[in-house]
N, C-alpha and C positions, 0 to 999 in steps of 0.2 A: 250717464247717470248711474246709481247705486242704489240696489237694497241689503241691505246686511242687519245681523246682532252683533253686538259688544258681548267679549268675552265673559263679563259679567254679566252676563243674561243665561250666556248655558252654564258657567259655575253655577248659577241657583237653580235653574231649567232646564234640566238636562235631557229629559224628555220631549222637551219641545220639537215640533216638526214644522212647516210652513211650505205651501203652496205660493206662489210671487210667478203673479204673471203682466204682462205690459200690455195694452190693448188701445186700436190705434181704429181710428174714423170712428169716435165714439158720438162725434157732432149727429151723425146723419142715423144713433140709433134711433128705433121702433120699439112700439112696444106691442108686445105678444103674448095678450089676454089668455090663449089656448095653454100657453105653458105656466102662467101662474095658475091655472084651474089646476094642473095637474101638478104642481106644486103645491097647493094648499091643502090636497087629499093625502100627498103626505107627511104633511105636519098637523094631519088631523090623527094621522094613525100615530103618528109618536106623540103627540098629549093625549092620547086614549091610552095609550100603554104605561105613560110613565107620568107621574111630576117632574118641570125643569130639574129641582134638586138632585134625583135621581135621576136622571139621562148621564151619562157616563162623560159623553164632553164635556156637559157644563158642571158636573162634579171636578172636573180635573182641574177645568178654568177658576172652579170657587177654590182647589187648593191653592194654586199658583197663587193667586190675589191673599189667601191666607198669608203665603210667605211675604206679599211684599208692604206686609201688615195694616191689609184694608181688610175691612168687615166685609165678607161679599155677600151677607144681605143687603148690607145698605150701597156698595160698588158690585153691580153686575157686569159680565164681561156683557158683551152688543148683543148675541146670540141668543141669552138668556131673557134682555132687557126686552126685544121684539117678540120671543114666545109668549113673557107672562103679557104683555100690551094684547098678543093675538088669541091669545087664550079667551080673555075677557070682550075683545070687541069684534074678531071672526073678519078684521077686517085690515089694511094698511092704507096710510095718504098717500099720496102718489107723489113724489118728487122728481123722478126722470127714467125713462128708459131702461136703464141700465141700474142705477142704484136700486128701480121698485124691483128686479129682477132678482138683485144680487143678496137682498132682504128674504125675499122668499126661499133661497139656495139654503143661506144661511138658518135658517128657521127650521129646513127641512131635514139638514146635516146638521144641526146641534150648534153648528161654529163659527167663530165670527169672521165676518170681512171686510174688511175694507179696503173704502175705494178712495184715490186719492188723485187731484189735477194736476198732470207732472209739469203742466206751465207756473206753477206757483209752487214748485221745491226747488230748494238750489241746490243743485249738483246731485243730491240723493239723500236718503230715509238711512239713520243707522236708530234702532232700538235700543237704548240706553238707560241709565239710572240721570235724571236730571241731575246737572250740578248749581240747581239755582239761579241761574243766568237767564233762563231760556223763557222765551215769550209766548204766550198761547191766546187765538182769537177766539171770545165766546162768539154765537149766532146771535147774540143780542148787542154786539157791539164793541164789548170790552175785552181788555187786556190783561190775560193772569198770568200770573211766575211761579210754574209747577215749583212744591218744593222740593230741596233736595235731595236724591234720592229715590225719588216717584219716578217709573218706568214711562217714558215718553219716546214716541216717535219723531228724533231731532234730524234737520239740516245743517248743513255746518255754519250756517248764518244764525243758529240757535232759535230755528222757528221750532216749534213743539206742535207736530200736525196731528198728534194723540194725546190726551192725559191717558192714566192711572191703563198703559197697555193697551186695553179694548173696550176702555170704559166709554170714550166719549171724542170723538174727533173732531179737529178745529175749524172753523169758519174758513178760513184761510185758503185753505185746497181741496175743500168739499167739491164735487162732480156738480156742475151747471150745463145749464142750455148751451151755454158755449165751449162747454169742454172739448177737446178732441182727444189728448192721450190720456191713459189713466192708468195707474199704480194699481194692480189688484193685489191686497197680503192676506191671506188664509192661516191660523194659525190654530192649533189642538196641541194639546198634551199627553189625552187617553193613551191606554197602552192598543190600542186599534186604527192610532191618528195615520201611520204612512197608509194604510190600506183606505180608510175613509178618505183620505186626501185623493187619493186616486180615483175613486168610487166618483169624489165630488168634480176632479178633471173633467171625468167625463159628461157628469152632466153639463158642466161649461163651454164645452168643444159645441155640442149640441145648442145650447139655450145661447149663446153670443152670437153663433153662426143666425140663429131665428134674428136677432135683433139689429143685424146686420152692422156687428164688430166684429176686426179681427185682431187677433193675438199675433202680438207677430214676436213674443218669446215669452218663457217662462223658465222654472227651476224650482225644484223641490229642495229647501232648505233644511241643513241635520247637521250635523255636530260634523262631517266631514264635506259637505259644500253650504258651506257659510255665507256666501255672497252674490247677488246677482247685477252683472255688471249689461247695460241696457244704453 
């Protein structure tokens, strides 16, 4: 399998960085209450310091989405969509292991991630501009065709496991109870993103290991290694 961007993605994104890692016995993770505690003291201290708006990631993420002419009040990337949720209610639902884990990372580094079931992508994830074709499964059941144009996470079967970037991912290959492999993609734009990406490696090396997943590769994604082949 594959993760990669189209060339059309760093012409308009030039900045873009991306952490891609693959993570494997994710069936048999655990979850580890001690490390969200110490996860949410600090995404208490970056909404004491700042507004989402003003956090430097998700300013970068609300230009990106500027360019790819979505309002990003009304289109937030993932990152920002869980801060204002967490701001207001101090709290998150619990969906698995590993995803309630990767929300808090997220939350705490500004930036989004996603997790993706690599039993349900064929052959691999290229990040692309939809050309209209492509199918996308809501959690409620139904079937949309991003339009074209709109940056989607495609397979080469035209499954679309992301709309509008890192607004909102598909039913389709979301992480369940039964998952075992899983696609992790990390993505920023800030001018601080290769050092933050690393910062946030490490917290990952650390908090997977607690949950009892292991990586068994990754790659830091830039304008000169573009692909990760898994």
């Amino acid at each position: 399998m594959y993760f990669t961007h189209a060339d059309a993605i760093w012409t308009t994104h030039p900045d873009l960085r991306a952490l891609v890692l693959v993570a494997d016995e994710v069936r048999a993770a655990k979850n580890d209450s001690d490390r969200l505690d110490e996860l949410a003291k600090k995404i208490e201290e970056r909404q004491a310091a700042a507004g989402e708006a003003e956090m430097p990631e998700i300013a970068a993420w609300r230009e990106a989405f500027s360019r790819m002419g979505l309002k990003p009040t009304q289109y937030r990337c993932a990152s920002e969509a869980l801060l204002r949720r967490y701001r207001k209610t101090k709290d998150m639902p619990k969906f698995h292991p590993l995803v309630d884990y990767l929300n808090f990372v997220s939350m705490s580094f500004g930036i989004p991630i996603a997790a993706f079931d690599c039993a349900h992508i064929t052959e691999g994830i290229t990040v692309r501009p939809a050309d209209g074709s492509e199918t996308y499964q809501t959690f409620q059941g139904e079937t949309e065709h991003p339009s074209a144009g709109e940056v989607v996470f495609a397979d080469p079967e035209g499954n679309a496991h992301a709309r509008r970037w890192t607004y909102r991912q598909s039913a389709r290959s979301v992480v369940s109870a039964g998952t075992d492999r899983v696609l992790m993609v990390i993505e920023a734009h800030h001018a601080s993103a290769e050092q933050d990406l690393a910062a946030l490696r490490s917290e990952l090396d650390r908090g997977l290991a607690g949950l009892g997943v292991r990586v068994t590769c990754s790659t830091v994604i830039s304008p000169s290694q573009r692909r990760l082949e898994f």
